[in-house]
C-alpha positions as CSV (number, residue, x, y, z in Angstrom):
1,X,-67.2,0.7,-37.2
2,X,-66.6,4.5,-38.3
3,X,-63.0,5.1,-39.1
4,X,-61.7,8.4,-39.1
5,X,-58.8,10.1,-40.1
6,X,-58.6,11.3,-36.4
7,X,-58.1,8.1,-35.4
8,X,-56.1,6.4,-37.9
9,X,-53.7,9.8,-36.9
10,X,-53.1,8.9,-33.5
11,X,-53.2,5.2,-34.0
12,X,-50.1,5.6,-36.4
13,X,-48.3,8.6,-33.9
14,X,-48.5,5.9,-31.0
15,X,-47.0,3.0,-33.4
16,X,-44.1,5.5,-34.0
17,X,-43.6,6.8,-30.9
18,X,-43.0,3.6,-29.4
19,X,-40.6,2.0,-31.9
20,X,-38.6,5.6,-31.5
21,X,-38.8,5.1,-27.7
22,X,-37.6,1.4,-28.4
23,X,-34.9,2.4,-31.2
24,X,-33.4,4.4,-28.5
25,X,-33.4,2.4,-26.2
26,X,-31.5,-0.2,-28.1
27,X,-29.1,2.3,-28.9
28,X,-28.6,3.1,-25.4
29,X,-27.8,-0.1,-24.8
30,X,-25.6,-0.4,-27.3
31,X,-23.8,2.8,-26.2
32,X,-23.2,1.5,-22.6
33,X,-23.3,-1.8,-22.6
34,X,-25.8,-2.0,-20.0
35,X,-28.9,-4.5,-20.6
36,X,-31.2,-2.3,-17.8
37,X,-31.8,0.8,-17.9
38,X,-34.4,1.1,-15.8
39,X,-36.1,-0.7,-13.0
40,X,-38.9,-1.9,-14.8
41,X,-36.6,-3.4,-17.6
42,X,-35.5,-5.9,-14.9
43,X,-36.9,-5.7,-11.7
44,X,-36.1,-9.1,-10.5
45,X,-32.6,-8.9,-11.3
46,X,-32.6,-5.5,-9.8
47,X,-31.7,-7.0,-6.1
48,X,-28.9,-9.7,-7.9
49,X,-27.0,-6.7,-10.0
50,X,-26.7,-4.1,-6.2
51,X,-25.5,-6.9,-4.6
52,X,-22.5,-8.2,-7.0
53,X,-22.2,-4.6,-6.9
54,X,-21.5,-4.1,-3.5
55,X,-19.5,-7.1,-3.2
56,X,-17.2,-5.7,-6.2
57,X,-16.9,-2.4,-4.6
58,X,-16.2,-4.4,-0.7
59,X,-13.5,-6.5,-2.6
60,X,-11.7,-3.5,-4.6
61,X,-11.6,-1.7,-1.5
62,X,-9.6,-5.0,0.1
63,X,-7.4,-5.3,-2.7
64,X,-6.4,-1.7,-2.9
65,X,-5.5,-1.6,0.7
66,X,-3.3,-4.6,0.2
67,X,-1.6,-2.4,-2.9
68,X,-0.3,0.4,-0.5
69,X,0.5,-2.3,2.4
70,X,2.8,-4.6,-0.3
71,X,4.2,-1.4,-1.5
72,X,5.0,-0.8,2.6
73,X,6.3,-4.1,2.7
74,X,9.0,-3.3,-0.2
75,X,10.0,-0.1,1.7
76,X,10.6,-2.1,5.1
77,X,12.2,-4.6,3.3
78,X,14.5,-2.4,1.7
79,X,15.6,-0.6,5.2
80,X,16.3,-4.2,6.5
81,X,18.4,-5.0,4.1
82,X,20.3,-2.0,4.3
83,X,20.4,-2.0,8.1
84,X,21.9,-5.5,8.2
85,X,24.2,-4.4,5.8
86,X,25.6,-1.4,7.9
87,X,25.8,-3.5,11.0
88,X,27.7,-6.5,9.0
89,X,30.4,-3.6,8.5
90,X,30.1,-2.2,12.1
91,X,30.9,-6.3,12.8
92,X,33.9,-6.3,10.2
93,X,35.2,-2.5,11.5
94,X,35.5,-4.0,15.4
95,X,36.8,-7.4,14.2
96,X,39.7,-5.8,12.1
97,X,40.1,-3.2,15.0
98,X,41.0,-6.1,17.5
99,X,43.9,-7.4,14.7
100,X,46.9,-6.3,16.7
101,X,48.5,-4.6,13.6
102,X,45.3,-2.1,13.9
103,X,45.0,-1.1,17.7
104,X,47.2,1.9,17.9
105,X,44.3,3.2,14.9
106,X,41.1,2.7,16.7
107,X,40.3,6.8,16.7
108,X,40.3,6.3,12.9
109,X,38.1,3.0,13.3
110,X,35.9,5.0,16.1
111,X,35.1,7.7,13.0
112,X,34.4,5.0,10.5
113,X,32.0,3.8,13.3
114,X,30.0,6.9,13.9
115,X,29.4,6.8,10.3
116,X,27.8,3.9,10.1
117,X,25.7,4.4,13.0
118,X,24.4,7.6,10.9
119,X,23.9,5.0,8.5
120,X,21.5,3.0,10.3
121,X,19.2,6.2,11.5
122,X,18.9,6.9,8.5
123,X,17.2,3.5,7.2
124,X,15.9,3.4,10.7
125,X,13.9,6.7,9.4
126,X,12.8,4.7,6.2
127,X,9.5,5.9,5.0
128,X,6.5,5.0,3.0
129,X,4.6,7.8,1.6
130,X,4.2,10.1,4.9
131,X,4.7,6.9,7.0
132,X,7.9,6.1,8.9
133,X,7.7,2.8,8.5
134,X,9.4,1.5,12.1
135,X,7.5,4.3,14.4
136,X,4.8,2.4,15.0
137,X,1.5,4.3,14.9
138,X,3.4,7.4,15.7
139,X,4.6,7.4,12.5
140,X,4.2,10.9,10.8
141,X,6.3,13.9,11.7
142,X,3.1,15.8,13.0
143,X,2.6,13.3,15.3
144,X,6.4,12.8,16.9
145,X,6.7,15.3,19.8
146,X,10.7,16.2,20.5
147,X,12.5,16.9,23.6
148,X,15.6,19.2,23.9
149,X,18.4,18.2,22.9
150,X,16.3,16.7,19.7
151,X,15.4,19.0,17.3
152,X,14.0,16.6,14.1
153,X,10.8,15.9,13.7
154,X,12.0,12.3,12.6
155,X,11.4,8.4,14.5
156,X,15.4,8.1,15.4
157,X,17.5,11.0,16.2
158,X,21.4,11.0,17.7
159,X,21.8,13.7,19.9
160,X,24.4,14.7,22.0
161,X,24.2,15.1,26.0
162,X,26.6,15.6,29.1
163,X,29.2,13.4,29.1
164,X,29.7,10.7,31.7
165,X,32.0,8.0,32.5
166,X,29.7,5.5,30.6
167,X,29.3,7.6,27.8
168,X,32.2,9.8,27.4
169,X,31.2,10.8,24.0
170,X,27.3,11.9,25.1
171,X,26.0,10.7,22.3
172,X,22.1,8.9,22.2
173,X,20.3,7.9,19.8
174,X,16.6,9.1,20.9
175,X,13.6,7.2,19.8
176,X,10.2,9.3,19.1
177,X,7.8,6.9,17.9
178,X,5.8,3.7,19.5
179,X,6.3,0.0,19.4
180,X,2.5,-1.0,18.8
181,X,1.8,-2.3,16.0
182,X,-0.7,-1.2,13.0
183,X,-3.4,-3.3,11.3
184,X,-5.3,-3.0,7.8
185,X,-8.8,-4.6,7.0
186,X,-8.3,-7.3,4.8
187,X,-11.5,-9.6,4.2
188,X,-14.8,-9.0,6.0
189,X,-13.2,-11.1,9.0
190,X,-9.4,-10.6,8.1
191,X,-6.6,-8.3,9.1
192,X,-3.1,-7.9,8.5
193,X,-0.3,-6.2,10.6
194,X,1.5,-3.7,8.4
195,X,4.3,-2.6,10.6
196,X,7.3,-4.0,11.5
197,X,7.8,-2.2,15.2
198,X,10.9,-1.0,16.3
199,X,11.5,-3.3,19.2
200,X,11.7,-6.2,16.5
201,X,14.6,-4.9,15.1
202,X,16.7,-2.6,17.1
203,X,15.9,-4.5,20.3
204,X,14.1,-3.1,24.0
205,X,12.3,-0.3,23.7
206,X,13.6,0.3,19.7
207,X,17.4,1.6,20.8
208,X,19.1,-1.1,22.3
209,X,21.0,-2.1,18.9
210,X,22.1,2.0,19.1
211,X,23.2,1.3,22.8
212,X,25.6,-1.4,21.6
213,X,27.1,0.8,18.9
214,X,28.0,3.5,20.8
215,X,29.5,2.2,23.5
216,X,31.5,0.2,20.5
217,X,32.4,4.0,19.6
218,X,33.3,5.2,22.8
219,X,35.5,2.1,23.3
220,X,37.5,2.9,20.0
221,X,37.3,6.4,20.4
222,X,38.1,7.5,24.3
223,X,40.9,6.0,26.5
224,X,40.3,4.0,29.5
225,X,40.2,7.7,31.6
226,X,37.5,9.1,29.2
227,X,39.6,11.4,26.9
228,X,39.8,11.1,23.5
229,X,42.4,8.6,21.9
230,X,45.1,10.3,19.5
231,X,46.7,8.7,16.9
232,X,49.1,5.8,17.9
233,X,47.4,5.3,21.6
234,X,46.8,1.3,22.6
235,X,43.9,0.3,24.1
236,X,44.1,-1.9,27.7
237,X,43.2,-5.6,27.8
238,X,39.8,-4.1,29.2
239,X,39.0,-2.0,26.3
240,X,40.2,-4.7,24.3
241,X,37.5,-7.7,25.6
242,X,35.1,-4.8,25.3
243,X,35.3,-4.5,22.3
244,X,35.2,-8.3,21.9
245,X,32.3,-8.8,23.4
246,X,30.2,-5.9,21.8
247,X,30.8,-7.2,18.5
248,X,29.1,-10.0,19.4
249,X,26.4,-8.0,20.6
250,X,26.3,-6.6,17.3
251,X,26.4,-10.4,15.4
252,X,23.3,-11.2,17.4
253,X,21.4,-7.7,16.5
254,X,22.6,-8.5,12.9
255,X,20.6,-11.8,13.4
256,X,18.1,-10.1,14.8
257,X,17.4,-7.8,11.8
258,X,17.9,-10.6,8.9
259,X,15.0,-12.7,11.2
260,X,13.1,-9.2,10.8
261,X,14.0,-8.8,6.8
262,X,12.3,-12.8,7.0
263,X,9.2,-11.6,8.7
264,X,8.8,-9.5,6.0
265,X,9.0,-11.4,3.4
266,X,6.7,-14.2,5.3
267,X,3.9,-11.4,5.4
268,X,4.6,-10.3,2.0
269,X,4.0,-13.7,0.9
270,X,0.7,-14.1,2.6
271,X,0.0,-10.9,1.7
272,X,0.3,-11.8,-2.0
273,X,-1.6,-14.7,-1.9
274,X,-4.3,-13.1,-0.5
275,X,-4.3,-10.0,-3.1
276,X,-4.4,-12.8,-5.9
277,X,-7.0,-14.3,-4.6
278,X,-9.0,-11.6,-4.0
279,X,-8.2,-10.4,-8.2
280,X,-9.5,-14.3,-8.7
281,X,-13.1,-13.2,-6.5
282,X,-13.7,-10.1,-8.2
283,X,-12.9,-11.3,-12.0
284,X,-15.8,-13.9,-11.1
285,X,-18.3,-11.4,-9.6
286,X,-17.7,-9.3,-12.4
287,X,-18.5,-11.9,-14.6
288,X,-21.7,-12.9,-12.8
289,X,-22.4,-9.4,-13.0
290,X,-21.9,-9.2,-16.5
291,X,-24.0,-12.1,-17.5
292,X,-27.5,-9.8,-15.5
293,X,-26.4,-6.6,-17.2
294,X,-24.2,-6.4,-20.0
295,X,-25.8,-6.2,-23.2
296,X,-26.5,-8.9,-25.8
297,X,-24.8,-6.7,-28.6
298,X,-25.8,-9.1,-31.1
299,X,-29.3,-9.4,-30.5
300,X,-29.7,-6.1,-29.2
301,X,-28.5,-4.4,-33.1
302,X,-31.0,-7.1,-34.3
303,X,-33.5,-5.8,-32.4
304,X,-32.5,-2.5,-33.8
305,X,-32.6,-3.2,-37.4
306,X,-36.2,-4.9,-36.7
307,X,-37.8,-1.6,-35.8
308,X,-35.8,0.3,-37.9
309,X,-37.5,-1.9,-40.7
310,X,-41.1,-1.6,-38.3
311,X,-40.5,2.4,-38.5
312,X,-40.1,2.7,-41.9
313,X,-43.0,0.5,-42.4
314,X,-45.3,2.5,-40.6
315,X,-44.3,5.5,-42.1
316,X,-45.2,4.3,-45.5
317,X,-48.0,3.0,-44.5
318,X,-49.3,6.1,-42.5
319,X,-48.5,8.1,-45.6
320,X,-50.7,5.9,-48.1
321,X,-53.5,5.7,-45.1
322,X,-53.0,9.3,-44.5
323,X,-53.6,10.3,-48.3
324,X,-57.1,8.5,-48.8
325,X,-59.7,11.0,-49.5
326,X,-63.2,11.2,-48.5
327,X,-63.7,9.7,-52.8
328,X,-61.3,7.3,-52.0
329,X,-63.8,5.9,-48.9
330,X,-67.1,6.6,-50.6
331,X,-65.8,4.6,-53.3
């Protein structure tokens, strides 16, 4: 066989270029921590690696969702609280205003009332990010539409309109949003209602808890004829059983809210559970992941060192080969 220096050339070029190509490889490797790089490093485990994947990215997607509706569960829970709160005092205000030493002070009682009920819009216009959390899935001011006398472009809104014997104050709390309900995907087959609708806590159609409370304030604040009560004025035996009987109205909508505030924390629990679980599924697909494409960083440096040593071997023995002379083969 004729040997040339040609050929010894390119035979000793090829030998390099490929341990270069497979040093960097391995260093790539190394670098990212990926096994693969290409298709044809792994094609069989091409189809495994897309779908764990996928199923990571589905499950993330799940799990952040539940983020923002536990963090909309904390707000909700939050208003509840404070709602009950207000209307606990509402209770205490009428009971103390029945005592016989307090009835020639209800005007001062009726003020402490109005108050409160500002109180409770306020919670009642509780919101999460954008999101007013008890308007149902009219809950963002872009989407509430108001009506003369309203003017905010809040849920809950206490407006004043003609008077009448009913309502010699004409005050009304006005209601903007919706009492459907709103839903988040879950799980591929799951969902989960976010919302705690108005009608849950503040009773028919989201203002009947409002209703109660103001006609509590027109009882304490207007006599029997509809004008306003000054200082040292008695109410009748009428006004008096009113009274009475709407702060047991306003016990029961207490009840109401606290069975609300336990809702809540029913479908926070779940909620919970569910989030944990789903961390649980995606530390395991990760792992099963990890196992088809993470690198081997111990044998992959081995691998490294071995055609380093390979490259420098070839390069000395290029340079001897590369030396010999046409004496050198004639000899």
């Amino acid at each position: 066989m004729r040997v040339t220096l040609q050929s010894l050339s390119s035979s000793i070029q090829s030998t390099l270029t490929e341990l270069t190509a497979r040093q960097a490889a391995q260093q790539m490797r190394l670098a990212t921590g990926q096994r693969i790089l290409h298709l044809s490093d792994a094609p069989t485990d091409m189809a495994d690696i897309a779908s764990f994947r996928s199923t990571i990215s589905r499950m993330q997607r799940y799990s952040d969702t539940l983020d923002g509706a536990l963090a909309e569960q904390e707000t909700t829970s939050t208003a509840l609280d404070a709602i009950g709160t207000t209307l606990a005092d509402v209770r205490t205000l009428g009971t103390d205003a029945l005592q016989i030493a307090n009835q020639d002070k209800w005007s001062v009682f009726a003020q402490n009332v109005l108050s409160k009920i500002r109180d409770v819009i306020a919670s009642a216009n509780a919101t999460h990010g954008d999101i007013f959390v008890f308007a149902g899935t009219k809950n963002t001011a872009s989407a509430l539409t108001t009506t003369p006398p309203e003017k905010d472009s809040t849920p809950y809104e206490l407006v004043t309109t003609a008077p009448t014997p009913t309502n010699p104050s004409g005050l009304q709390v006005r209601f903007k949003g919706n009492t459907e309900p709103r839903y988040v995907q879950t799980g591929d087959a799951s969902t989960e209602q976010v919302s705690t609708t108005a009608d849950k806590v503040f009773g028919s159609g989201g203002t009947a808890v409002f209703d109660t409370l103001i006609a509590l304030y027109n009882t304490l604040a207007f006599n029997a004829d509809g004008t306003p009560r000054g200082d040292g004025q008695h109410p009748t035996p009428e006004q008096l059983d009113a009274v009475a009987a709407l702060v047991k109205q306003i016990a029961d909508a207490t009840t109401v809210v606290n069975q609300a505030a336990a809702d809540v924390g029913i479908r926070t629990e779940r909620m919970t559970r569910q989030h944990d679980q789903l961390a649980e599924d995606i530390t395991r697909q990760r792992d099963f992941l990890s196992q088809l494409s993470d690198t081997d960083v111990a044998e992959a440096t081995m691998q490294l060192q071995r055609d380093q040593i390979a490259y420098e071997y070839s390069l000395k023995v290029g340079a001897k080969l590369l030396s010999i002379s046409l004496f050198d083969f004639l000899q």
